[in-house]
Backbone as a printed PyTorch tensor [residue, N CA C, xyz], in Angstrom:
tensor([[[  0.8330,  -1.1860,   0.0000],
         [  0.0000,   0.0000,   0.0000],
         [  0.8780,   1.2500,   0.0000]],

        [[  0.1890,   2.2660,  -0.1730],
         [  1.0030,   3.4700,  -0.7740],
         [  0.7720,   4.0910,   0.9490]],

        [[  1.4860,   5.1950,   1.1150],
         [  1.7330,   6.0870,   2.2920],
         [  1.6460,   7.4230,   1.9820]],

        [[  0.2820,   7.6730,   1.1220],
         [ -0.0070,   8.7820,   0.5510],
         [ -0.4490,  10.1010,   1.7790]],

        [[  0.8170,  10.9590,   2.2200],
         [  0.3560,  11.8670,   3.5590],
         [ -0.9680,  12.4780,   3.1500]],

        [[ -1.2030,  13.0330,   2.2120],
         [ -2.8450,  13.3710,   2.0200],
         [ -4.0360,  13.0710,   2.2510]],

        [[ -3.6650,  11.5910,   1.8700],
         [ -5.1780,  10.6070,   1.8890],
         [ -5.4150,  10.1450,   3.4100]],

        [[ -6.2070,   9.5710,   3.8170],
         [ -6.7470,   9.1140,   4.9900],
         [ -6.9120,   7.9770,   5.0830]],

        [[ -7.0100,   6.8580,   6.1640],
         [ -7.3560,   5.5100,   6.3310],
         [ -7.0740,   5.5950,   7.5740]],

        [[ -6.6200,   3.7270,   7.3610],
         [ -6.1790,   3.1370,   8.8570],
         [ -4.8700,   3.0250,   8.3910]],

        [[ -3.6950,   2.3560,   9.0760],
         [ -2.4460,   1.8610,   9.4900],
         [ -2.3520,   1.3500,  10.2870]],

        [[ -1.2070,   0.6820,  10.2170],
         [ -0.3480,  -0.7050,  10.9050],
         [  0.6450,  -0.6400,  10.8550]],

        [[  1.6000,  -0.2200,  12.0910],
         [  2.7900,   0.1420,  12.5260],
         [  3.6360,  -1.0260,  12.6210]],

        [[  4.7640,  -1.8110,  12.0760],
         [  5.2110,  -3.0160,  12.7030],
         [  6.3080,  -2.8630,  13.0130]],

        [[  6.6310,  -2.8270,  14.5860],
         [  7.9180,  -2.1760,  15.2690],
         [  8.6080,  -3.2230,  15.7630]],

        [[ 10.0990,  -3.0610,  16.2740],
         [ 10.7010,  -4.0200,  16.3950],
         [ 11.9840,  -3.8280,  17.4050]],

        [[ 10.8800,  -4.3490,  18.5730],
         [ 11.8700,  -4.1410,  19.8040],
         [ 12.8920,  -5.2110,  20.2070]],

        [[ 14.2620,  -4.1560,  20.6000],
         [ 15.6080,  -5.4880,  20.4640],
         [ 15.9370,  -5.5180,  21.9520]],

        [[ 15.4260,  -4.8550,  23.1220],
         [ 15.4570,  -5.2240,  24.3450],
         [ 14.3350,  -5.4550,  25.4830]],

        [[ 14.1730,  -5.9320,  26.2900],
         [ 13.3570,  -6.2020,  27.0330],
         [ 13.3010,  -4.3890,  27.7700]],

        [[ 12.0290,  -3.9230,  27.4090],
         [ 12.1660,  -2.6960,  28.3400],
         [ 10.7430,  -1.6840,  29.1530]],

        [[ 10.7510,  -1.7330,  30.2220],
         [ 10.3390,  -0.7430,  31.1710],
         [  9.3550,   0.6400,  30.5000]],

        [[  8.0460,   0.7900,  30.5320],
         [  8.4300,   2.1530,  30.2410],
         [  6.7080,   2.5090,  30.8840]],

        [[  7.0540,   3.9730,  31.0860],
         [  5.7230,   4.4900,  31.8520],
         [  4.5590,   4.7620,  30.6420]],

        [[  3.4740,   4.5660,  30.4690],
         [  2.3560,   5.0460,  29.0290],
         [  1.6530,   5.1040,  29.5760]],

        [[  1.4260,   6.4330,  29.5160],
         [  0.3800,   7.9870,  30.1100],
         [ -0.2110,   6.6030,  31.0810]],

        [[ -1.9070,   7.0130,  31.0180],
         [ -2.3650,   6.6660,  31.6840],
         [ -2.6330,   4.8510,  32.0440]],

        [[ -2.1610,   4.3410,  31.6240],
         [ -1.9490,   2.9130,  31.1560],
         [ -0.9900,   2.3990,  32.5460]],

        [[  0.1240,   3.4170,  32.9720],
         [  1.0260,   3.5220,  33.9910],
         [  2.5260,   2.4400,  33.5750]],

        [[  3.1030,   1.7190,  34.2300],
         [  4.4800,   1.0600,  33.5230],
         [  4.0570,  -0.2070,  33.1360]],

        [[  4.5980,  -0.3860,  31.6490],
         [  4.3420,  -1.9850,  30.8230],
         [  5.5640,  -2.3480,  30.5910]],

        [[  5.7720,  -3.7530,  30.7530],
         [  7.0770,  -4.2050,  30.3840],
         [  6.7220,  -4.6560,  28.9760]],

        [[  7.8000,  -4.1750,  28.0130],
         [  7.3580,  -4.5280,  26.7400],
         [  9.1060,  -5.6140,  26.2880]],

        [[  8.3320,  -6.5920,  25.9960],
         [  9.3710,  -8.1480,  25.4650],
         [  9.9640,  -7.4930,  24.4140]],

        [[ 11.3230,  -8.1900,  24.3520],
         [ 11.8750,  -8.4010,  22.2570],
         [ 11.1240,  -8.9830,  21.4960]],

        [[ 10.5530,  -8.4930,  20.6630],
         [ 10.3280,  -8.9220,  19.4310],
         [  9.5030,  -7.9410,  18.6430]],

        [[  8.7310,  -7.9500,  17.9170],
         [  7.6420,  -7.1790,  17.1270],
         [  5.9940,  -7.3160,  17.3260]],

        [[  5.6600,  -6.0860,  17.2830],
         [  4.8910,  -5.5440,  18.0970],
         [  3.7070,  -4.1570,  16.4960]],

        [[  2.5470,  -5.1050,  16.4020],
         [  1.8600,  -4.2150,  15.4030],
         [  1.0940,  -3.0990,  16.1800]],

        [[  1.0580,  -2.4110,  15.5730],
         [ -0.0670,  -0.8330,  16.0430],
         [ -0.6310,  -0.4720,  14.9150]],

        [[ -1.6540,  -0.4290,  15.5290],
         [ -2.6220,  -0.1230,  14.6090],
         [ -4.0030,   0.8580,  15.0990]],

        [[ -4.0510,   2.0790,  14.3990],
         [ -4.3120,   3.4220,  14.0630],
         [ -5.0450,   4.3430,  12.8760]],

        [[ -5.6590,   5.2880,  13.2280],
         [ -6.4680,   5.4860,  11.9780],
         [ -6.0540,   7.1170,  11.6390]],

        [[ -5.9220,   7.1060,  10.6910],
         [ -5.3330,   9.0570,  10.1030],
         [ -6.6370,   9.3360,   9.2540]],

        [[ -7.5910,   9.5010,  10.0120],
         [ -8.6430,   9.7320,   9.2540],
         [ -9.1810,  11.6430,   9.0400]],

        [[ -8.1360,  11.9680,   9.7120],
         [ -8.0940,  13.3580,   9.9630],
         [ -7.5070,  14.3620,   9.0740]],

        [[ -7.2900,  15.9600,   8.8060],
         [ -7.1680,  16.8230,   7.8710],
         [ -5.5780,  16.4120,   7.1900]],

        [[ -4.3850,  15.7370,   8.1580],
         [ -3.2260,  15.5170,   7.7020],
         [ -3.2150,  14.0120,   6.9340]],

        [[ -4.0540,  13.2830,   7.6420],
         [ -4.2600,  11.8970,   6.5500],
         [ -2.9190,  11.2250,   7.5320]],

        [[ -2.0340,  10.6310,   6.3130],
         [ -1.6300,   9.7050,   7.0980],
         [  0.3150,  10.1680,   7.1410]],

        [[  0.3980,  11.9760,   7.3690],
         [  1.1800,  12.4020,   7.5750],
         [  1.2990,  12.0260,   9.4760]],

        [[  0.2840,  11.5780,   9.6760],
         [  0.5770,  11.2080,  11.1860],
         [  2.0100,   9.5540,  10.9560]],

        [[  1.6110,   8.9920,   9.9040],
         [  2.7250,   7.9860,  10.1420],
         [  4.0510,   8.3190,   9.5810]],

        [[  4.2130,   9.6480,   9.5250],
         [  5.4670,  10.8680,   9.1140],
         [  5.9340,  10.7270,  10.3820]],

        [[  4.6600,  11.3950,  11.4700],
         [  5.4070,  11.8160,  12.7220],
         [  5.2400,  10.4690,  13.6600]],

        [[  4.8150,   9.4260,  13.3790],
         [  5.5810,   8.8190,  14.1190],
         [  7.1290,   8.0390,  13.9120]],

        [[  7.3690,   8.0910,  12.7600],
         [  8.4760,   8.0520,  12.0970],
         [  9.6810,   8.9820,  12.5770]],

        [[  9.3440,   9.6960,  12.6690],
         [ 10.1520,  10.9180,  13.3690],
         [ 10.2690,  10.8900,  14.8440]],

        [[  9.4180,  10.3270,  15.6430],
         [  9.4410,   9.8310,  16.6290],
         [ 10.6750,   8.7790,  17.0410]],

        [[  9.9590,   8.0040,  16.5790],
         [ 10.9670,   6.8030,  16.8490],
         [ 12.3230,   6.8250,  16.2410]],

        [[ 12.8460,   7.9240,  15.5310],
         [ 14.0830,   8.2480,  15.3510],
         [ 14.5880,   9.5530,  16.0770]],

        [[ 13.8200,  10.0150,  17.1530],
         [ 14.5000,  10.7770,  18.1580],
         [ 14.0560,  12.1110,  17.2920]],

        [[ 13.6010,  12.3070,  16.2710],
         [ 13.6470,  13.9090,  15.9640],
         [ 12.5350,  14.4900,  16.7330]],

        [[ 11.6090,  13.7690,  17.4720],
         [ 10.4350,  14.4720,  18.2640],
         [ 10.2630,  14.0800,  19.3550]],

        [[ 10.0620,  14.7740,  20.4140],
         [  9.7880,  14.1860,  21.8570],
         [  8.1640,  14.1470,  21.9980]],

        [[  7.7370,  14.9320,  21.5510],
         [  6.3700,  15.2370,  22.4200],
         [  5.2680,  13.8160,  22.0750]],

        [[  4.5680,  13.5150,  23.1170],
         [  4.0320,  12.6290,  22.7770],
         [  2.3930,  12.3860,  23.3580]],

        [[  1.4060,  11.9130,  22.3770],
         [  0.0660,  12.1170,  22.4690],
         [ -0.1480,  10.8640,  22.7390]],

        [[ -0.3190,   9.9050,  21.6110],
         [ -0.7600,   8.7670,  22.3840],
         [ -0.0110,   7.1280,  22.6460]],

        [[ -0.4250,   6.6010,  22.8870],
         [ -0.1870,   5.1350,  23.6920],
         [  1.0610,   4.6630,  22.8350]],

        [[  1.0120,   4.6760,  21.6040],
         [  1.8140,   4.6410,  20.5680],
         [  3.3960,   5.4150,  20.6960]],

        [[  2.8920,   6.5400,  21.1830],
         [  4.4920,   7.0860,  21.0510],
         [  5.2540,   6.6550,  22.3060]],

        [[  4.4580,   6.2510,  23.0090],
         [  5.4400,   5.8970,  24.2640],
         [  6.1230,   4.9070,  23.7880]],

        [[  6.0020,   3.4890,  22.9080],
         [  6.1940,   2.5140,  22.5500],
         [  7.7640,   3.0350,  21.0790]],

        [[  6.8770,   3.6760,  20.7360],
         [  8.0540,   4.3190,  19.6930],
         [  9.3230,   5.3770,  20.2730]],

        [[  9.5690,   6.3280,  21.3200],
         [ 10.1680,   6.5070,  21.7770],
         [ 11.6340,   5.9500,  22.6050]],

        [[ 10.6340,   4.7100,  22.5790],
         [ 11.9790,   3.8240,  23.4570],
         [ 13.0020,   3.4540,  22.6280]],

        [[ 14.4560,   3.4830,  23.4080],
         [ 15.3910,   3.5260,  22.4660],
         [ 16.0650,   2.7180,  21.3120]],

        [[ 15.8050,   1.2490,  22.0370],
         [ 15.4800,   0.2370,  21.2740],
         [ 14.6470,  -0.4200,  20.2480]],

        [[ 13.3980,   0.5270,  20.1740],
         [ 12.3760,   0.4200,  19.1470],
         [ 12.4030,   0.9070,  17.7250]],

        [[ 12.1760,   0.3320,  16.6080],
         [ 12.4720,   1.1730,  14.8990],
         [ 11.3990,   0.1880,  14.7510]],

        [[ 10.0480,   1.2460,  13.3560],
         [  9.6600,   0.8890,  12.7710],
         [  9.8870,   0.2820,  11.2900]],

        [[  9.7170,  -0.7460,  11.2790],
         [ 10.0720,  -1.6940,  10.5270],
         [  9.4770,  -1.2580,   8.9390]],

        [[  7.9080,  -1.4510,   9.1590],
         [  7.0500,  -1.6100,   8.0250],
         [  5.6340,  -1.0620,   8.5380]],

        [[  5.4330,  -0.2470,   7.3700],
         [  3.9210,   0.2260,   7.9080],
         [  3.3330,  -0.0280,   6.2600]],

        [[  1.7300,  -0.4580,   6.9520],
         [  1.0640,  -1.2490,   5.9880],
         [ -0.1900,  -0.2150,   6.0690]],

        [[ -0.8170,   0.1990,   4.7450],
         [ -1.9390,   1.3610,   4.6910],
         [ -3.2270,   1.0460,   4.3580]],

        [[ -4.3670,   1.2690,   4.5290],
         [ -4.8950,   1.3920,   3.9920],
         [ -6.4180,   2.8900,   3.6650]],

        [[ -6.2200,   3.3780,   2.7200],
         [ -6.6700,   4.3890,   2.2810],
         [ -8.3420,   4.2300,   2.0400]],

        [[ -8.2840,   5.6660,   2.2810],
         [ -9.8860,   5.5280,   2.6340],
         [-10.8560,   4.9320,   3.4320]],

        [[-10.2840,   3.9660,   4.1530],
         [-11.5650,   3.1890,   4.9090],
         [-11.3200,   3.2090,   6.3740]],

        [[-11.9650,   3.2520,   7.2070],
         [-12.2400,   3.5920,   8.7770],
         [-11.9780,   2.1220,   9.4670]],

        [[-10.9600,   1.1050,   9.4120],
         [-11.0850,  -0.2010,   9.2760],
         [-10.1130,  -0.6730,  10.6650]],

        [[ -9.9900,   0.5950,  11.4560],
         [ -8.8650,   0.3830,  12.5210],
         [ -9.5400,  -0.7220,  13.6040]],

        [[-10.2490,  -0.5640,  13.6990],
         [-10.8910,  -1.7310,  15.0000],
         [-10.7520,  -2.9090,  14.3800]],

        [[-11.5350,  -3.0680,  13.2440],
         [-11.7170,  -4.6670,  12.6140],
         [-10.1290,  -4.9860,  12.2980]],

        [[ -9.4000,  -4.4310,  11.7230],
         [ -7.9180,  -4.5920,  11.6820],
         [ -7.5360,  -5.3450,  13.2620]],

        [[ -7.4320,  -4.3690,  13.9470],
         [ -6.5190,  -4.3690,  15.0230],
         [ -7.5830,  -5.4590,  15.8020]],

        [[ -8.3610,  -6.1650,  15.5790],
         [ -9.0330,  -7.5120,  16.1210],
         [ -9.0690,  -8.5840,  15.4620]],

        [[ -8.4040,  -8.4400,  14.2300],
         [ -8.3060,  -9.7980,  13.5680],
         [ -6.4540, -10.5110,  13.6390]],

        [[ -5.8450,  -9.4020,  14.0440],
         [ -4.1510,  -9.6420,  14.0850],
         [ -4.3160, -10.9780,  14.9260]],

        [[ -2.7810, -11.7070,  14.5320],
         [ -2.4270, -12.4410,  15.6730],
         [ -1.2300, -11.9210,  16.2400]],

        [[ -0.9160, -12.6790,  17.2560],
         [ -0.0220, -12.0820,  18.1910],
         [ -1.0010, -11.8550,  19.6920]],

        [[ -0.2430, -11.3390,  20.6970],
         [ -0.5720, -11.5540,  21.6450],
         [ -0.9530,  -9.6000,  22.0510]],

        [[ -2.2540,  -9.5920,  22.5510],
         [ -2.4360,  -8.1120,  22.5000],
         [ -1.8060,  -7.5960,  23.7810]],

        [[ -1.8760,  -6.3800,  23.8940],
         [ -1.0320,  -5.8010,  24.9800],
         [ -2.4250,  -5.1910,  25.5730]],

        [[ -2.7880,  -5.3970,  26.8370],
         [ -4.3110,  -5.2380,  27.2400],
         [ -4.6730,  -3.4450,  27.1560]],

        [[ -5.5600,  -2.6590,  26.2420],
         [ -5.9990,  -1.5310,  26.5800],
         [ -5.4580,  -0.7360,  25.8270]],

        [[ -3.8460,  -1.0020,  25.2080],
         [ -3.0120,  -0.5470,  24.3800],
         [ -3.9020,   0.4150,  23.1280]],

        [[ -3.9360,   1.7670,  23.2350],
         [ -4.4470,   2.4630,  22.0150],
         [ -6.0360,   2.4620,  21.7040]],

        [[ -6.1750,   1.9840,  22.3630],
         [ -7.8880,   1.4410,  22.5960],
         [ -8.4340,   2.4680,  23.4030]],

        [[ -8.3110,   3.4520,  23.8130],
         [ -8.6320,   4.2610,  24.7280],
         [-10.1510,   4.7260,  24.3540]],

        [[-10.4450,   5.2110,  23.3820],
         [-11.5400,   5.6600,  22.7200],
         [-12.4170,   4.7780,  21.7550]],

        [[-12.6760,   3.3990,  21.9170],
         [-13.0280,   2.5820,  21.3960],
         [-13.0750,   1.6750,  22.1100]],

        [[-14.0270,   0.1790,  22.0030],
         [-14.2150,  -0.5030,  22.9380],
         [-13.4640,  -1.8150,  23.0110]],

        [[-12.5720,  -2.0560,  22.2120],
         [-11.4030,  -2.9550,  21.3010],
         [-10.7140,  -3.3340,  22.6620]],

        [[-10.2180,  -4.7080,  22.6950],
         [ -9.6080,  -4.6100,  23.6870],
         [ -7.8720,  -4.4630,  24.1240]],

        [[ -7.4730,  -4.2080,  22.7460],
         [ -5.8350,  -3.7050,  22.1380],
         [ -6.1030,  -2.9220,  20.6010]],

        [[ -5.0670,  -2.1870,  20.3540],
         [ -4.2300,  -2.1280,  19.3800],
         [ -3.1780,  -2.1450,  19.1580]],

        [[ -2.5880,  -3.0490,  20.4820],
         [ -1.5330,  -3.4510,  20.0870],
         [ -0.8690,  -4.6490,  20.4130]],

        [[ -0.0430,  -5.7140,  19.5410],
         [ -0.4750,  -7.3350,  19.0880],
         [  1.0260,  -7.1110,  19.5850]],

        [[  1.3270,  -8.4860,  19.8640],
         [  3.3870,  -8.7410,  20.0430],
         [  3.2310, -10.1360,  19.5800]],

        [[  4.5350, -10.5500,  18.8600],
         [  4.7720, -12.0680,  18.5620],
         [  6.2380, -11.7830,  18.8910]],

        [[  6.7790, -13.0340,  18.5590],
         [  8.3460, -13.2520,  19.2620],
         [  8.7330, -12.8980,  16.9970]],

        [[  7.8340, -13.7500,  16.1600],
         [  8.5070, -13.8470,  14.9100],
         [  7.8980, -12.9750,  14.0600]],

        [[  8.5380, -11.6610,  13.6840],
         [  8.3870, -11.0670,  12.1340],
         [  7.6640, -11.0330,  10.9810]],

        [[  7.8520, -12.5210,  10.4650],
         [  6.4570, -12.7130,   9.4260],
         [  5.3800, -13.2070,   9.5430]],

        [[  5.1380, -14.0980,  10.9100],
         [  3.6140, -14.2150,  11.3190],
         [  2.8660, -13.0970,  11.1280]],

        [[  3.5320, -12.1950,  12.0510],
         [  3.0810, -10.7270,  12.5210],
         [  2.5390,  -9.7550,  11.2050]],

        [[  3.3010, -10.0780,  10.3790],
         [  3.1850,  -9.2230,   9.2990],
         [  2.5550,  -9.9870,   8.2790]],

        [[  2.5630, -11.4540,   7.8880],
         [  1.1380, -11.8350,   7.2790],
         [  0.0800, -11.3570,   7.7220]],

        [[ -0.1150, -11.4060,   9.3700],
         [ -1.3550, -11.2140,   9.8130],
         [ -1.5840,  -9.7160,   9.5490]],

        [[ -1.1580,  -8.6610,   9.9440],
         [ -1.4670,  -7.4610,   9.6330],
         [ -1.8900,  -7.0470,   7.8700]],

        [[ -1.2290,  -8.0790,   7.0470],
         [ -1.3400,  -7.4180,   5.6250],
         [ -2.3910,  -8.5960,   5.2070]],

        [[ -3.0860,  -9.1720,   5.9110],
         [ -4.3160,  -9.9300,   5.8480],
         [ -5.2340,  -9.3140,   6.2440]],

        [[ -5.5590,  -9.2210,   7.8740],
         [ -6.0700,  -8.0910,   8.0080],
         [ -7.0980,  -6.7820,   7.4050]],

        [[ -5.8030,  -6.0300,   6.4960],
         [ -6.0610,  -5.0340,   6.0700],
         [ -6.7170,  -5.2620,   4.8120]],

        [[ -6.1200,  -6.2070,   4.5900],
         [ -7.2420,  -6.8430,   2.7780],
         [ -8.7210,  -7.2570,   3.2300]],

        [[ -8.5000,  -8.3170,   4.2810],
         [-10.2530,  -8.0900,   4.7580],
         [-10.9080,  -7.0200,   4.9270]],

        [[-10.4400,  -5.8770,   5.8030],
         [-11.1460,  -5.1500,   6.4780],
         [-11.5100,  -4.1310,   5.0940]],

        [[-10.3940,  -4.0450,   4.2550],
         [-10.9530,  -3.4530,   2.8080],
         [-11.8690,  -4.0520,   1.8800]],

        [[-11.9270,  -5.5180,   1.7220],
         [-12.6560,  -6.0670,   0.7090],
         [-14.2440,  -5.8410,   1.9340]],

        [[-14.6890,  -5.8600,   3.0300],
         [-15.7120,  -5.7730,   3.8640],
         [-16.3730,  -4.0980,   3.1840]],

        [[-15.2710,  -3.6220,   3.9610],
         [-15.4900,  -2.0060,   3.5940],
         [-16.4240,  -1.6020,   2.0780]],

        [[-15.6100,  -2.5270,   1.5240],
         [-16.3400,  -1.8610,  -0.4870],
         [-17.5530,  -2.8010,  -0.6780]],

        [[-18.1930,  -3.6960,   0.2790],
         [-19.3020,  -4.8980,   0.3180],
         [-20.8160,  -3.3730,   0.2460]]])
């Protein structure tokens, strides 16, 4: 999928943590987050589109501190780089996405405003993680255009 900053959809962050690490997220309070990879998944359905997965990009390479939600705490840490982000344009598909992943959810993760019980999945291996997310997103699109 394209990463068109204009357009709008959902996304799927697939990050890839190389130490076992500690960290406080806002109101969530301290999660220990394992090695391995870890999907997020998010919707830029807003006036910047999906220049939000600009700034989290920028995030997780230290050019930005400030941080809004559940997500950047996860991307901030020093050990964390986003790997691969998977798009999809036009459609509002962040819940059904982020409930069909496998992997193991992180309880409450990004879910704050929705009744989901994660958006955010961990596996120990790479391409499970990322079949499942770029599966996912083909369902939740072929549903969407039904």
């Amino acid at each position: 999928m394209t990463d068109d900053r204009s357009a709008g959809g959902t996304y799927t962050l697939l990050v890839e943590l190389l130490e076992t690490t500690t960290a406080e997220v806002g109101a969530l309070g301290t999660l220990t987050f394992d090695p391995g990879w870890y999907a997020y998944t998010g919707s830029a359905l807003g006036t910047g589109g999906f220049s939000r997965v600009q700034r989290h990009r920028e995030l997780a390479a230290g050019e930005r501190d400030t941080r809004h939600w559940h997500v950047d705490y996860l991307l901030s840490l020093p050990d964390a780089s986003i790997d691969t982000v998977v798009t999809s344009s036009g459609v509002d598909i962040e819940c059904s996405t982020a409930g069909a992943l496998d992997g193991a959810p992180v309880p409450d993760f990004g879910c704050s405003d929705c009744g989901c019980d994660s958006h955010l999945h961990y596996a120990s291996q790479r391409d499970c993680l990322l079949d499942s997310v770029r599966r996912a997103h083909q369902s939740g699109r072929e549903a969407a255009s039904d």
